[in-house]
N, C-alpha and C positions, 0 to 999 in steps of 0.2 A: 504494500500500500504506500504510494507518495503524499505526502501530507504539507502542507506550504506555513511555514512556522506562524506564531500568533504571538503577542505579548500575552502574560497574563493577567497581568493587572494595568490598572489604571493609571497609575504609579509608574510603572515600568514603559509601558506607553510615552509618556509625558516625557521619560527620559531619554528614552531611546531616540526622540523626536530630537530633543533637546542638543544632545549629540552631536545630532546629523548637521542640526542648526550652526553647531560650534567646529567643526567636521569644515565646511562648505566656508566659513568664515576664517579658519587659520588657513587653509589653503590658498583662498585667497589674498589674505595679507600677506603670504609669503610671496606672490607672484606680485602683487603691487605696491610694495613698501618702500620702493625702489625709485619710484615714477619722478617722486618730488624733488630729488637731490641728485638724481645719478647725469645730470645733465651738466650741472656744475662739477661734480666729481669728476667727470672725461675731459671737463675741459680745464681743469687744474692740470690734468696730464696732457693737455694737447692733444687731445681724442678729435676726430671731426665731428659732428653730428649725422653724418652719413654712417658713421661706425655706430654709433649709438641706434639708427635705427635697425641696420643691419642686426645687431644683439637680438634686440627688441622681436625681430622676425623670426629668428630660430626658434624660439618657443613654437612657432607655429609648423617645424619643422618635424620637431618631436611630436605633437598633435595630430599630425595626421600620419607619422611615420607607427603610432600604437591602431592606428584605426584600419592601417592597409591588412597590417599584419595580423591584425586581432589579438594582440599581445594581452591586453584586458580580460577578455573572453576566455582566452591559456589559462590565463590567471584561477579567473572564477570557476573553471571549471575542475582542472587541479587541486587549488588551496579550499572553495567550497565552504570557508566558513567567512560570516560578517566580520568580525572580530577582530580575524588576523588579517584578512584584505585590506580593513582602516586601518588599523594601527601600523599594518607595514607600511602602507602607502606617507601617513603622517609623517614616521619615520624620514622614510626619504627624502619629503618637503624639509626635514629639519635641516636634516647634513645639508641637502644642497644648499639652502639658503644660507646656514653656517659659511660653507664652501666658498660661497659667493663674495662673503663680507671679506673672509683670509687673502683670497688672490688679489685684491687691491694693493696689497703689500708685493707682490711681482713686480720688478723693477723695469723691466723690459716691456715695453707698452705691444711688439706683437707676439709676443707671449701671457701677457694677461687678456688680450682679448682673441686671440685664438682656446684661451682655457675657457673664459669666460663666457664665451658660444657654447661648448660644449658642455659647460654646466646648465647654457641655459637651453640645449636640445635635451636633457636627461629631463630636466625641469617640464619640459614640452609633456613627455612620455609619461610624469605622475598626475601632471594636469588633467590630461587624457581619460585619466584610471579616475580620480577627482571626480569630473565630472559624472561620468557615468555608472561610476559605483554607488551615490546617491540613489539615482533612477531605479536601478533593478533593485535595491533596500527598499524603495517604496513600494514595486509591484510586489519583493516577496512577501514582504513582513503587514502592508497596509495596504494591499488590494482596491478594499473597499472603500479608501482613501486615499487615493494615488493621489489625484491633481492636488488636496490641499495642501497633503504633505511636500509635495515635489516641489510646490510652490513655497511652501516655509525655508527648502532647503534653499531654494534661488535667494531669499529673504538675507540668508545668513553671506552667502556669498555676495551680492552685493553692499550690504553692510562692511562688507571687510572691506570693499574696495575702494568706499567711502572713507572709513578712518584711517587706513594703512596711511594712504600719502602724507595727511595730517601727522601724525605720530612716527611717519617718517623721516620729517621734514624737522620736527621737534627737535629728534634725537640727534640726526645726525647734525645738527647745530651747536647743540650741546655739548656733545660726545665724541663726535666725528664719525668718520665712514663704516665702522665696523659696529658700532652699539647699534643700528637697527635691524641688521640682521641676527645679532644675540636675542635681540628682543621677539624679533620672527620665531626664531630659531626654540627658543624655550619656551616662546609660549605651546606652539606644535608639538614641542613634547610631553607640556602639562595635558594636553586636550588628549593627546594620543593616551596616558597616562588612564584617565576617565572614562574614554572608549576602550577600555580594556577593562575595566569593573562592568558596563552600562551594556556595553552589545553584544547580542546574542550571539550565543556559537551558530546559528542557524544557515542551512543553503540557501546560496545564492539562489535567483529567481532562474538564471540559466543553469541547471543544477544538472550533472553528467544525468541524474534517473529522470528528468523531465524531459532531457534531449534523447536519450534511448527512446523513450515510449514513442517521442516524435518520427524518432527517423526511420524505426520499424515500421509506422505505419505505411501507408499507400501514400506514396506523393502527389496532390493533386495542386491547384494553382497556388495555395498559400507557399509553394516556396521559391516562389520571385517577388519580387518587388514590384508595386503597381508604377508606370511611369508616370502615373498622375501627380504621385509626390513629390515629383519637381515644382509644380505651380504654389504649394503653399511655402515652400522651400524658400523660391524667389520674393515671395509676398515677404518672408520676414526678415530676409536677409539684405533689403532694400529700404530696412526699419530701421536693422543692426548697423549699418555703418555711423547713424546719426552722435552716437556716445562718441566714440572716435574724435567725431569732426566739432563735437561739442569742448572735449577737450583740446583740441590746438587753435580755435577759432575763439572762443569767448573771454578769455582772457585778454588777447591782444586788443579783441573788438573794443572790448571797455577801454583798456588804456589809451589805447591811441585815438578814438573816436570820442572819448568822454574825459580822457584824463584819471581814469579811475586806476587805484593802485593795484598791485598784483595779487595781494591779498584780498582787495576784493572780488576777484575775480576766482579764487580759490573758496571765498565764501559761497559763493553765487554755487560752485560747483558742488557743493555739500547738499545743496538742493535736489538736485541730480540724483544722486546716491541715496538721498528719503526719498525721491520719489522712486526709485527702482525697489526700493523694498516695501514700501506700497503696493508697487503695479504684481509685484511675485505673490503677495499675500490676499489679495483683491482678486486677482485673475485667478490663482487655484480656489479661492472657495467660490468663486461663481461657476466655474466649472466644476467643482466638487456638490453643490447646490444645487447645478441645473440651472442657474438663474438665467445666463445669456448661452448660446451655440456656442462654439468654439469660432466660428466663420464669425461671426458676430463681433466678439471678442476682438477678433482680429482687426477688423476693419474699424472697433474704437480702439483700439492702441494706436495704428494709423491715425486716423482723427487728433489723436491728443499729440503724437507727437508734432503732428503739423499744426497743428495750433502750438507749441510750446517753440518750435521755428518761428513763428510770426510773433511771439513775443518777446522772443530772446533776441532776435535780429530782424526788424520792422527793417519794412519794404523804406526809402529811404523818401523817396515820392510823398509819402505819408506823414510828413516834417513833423504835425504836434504828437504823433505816437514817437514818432524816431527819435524823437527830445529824451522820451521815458524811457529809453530802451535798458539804463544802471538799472532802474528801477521794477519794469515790467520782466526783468533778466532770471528773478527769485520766481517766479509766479510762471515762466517759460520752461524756466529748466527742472522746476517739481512737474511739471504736467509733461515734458518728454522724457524725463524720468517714469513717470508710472506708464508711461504707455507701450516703454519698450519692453519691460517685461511681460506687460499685459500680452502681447501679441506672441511674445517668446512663448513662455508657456501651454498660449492656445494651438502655437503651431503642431508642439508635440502630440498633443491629443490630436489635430485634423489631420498629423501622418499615421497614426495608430489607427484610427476611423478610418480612413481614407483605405488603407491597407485591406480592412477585413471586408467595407463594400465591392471594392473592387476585386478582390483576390482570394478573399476566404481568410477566418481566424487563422491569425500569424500564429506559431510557435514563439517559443522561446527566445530560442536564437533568431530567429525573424525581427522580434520587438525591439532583442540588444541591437542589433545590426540598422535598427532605422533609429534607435538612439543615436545611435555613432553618426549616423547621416545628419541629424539634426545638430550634433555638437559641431562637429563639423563645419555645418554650411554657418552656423551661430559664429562660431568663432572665427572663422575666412572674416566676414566683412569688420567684427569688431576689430581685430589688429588691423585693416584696411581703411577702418575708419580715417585714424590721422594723417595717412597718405591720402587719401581722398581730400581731406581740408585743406593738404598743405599744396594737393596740385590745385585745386578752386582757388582758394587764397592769391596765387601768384598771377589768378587772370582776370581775375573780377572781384568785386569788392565784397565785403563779409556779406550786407546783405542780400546781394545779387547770388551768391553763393547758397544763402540761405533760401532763394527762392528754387533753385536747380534742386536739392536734397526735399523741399515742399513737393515738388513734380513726381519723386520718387515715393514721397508718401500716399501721392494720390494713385498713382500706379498699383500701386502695393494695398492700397485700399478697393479698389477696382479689380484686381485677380482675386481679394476673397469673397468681393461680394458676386462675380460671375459664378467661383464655384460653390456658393451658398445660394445663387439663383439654378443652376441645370440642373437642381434637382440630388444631390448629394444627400443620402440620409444624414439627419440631427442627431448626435450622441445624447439628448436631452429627449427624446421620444419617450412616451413611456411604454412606447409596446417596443423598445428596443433594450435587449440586453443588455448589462455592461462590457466593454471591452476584454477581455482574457477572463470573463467569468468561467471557464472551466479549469480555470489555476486559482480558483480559490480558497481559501483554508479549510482544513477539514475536509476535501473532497480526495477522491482518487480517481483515476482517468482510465477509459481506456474507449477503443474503435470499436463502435458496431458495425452489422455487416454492411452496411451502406458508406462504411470507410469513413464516418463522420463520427468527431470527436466528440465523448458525451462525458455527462460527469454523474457519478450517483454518490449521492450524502451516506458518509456512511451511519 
């Protein structure tokens, strides 16, 4: 009998949750704690900033280098327990970022940035595991609460990405180049410490007995991929560059157009960061709710972030708003803050939907495998974003810029509302099942003769 783990208390729950929360948020402090100071840092050493984005890109190297290979998926199905898949991964986040702060001390400026790539492709490779080991924790353990949950964990990870630079920027003032990676560095091992009392030994949601049953069965279309899941793909990935471009555009915009200092410009961006952890917490339980579609969903995340474009960077034509813009800037970038995860989160739900109308209930490894797609196409445009602003920036003016990335929201708004008009089932129906209801707890699976997957309670 395969049985899909359960907390058992209420208690245990709240922790486990809690976890995850703190889980998704040391991760990512350790990947962005970096942002605020390391730009001065290289160029104490005569770094270019060309080198500095180069670095910056590698992470994206490792990220899709774990995704070709399915190096994650190795992982979980080998190792097979919660417990030690976080805690090793934390691990890892610890040293390298430790690693990170040490080789600044390398005298040899193309030997620390030849290390320095390389710490920051390994870096790529845990992110990778980061992301996606969240996800399958929420299908195993919280089925019947995926999207809140998954949505609390985005909560935590944008949070981190919010304070890191702040608290980065602190230290290494303070302290200099290497105290904010100790700081990274130990808190990831306090949390890993925590997750090692709090999470269960339990299988992964791709669990070697879940993919036997699978691949015994009869293969029939559920094991391709629908090509449909390119259009929401695009829809959010035309959402995802806006962070990006928010961070290398509004800072300057202020200062040079308003005179405003750079600190205010780093405040304005704290706004950004609460609203992303709004949009994570807001969009899972309205999908956890039912309250709006996922298509829905999508096409107000678009909305808010083009309206938070038009009030962060007014049309210029429009003189008594363009006067406001220091001001209308707090109020621009909380509302394309909420909107980008709003539409993040709903895109994973309309590839998992999307998947079972067109193709038949995914498997296991079908669902990990369209995670990776979505982490993926997610993370391509965010590290895209600042190259995006910086080649806008160089031809046309911020808000001229600002209207080009509005065009892409409307687009982006417009593919979800085509595919929420032709007719696509609603994951909100009630004569519709939930998604991977036959991986739910306490059940055991097996084929009837009609080669369709059933579940009987036992």
């Amino acid at each position: 009998m395969l049985t899909s783990p359960s907390p058992k208390s209420g208690v245990q729950r709240k922790l486990q949750i809690v976890a995850l929360m703190l889980f998704t948020l040391t991760y990512s402090v350790c990947g962005s704690i970096r942002y605020g100071f390391l730009v001065d840092a290289f160029s104490r050493r005569n770094l270019t900033g060309k080198l500095f984005g180069a670095l910056e890109s590698s992470l994206f190297i490792g990220f899709v280098f774990m995704y070709l290979v399915g190096g994650t998926e190795f992982a979980m199905r080998k190792i097979n327990n919660f417990r030690t898949l976080f805690v090793l991964n934390l691990l890892g986040h610890a040293g390298l970022t430790l690693a990170t702060g040490l080789v600044y001390h390398i005298q040899d400026n193309y030997v620390l940035m030849v290390v320095s790539i390389v710490i920051r492709v390994l870096q790529g490779v845990f992110a990778f595991s980061s992301c996606l080991l969240p996800v399958d924790f929420a299908h195993a353990v919280f089925p019947d609460q995926f999207d809140f949950v998954n949505g609390l964990g985005l909560v935590g990870n944008f949070v981190g990405h919010g304070v890191a630079e702040s608290i980065g920027c602190l230290l290494y003032d303070r302290f200099g180049y290497v105290a904010p990676f100790l700081f990274s560095s130990g808190l990831t091992s306090s949390v890993a410490c925590f997750m090692l009392v709090v999470m269960p030994t339990s299988r992964t949601f791709l669990s070697q007995e879940m993919a036997v049953i699978l691949e015994t069965a009869p293969k029939k279309r559920n094991s391709k991929l629908s090509k449909m899941l390119v259009f929401p793909m695009i829809s959010t990935m035309l959402i995802n560059a806006n962070y990006g471009v928010f961070q290398v555009s509004l800072t300057p915009f202020l200062h040079e157009e308003f005179g405003k200092s750079i600190t205010y410009g780093g405040t304005v961006l704290i706004f950004a960061s609460l609203g992303m952890a709004i949009g994570s917490l807001v969009g899972g339980a309205a999908l956890q709710r039912k309250i709006l579609n996922h298509y829905t969903l999508m096409i107000l995340g678009a909305v808010l972030v083009l309206i938070g474009l038009m009030l962060t960077f007014p049309p210029e034509f429009i003189t008594p708003v363009y006067k406001l813009a220091p001001y209308l800037a707090f109020a621009g970038t909380l509302l394309a803050g909420i909107g980008d995860p709003v539409i993040t989160v709903s895109t994973l739900r309309a590839l998992y939907t999307l998947q079972e109308e067109r193709m038949g209930r995914p498997s296991p490894a079908l669902v990990t495998r369209i995670t990776g797609i979505w982490l993926v196409g997610y993370c391509a445009f965010y590290f895209c974003g600042p190259f995006i602003g910086g080649f806008l920036n160089d031809y046309f003016s911020y808000s001229n810029s600002a209207l080009i990335l509005a065009g892409l929201c409307v687009i982006s708004a417009t593919i979800s509302l085509t595919m929420r008009l032709i007719g696509s089932k609603t994951c909100n129906s009630d004569e519709k099942k939930p998604l991977l209801e036959n991986y739910s707890p306490n059940s055991s699976y097996e084929y009837d003769n009609a080669s369709n997957l059933t579940s009987r309670k036992d």
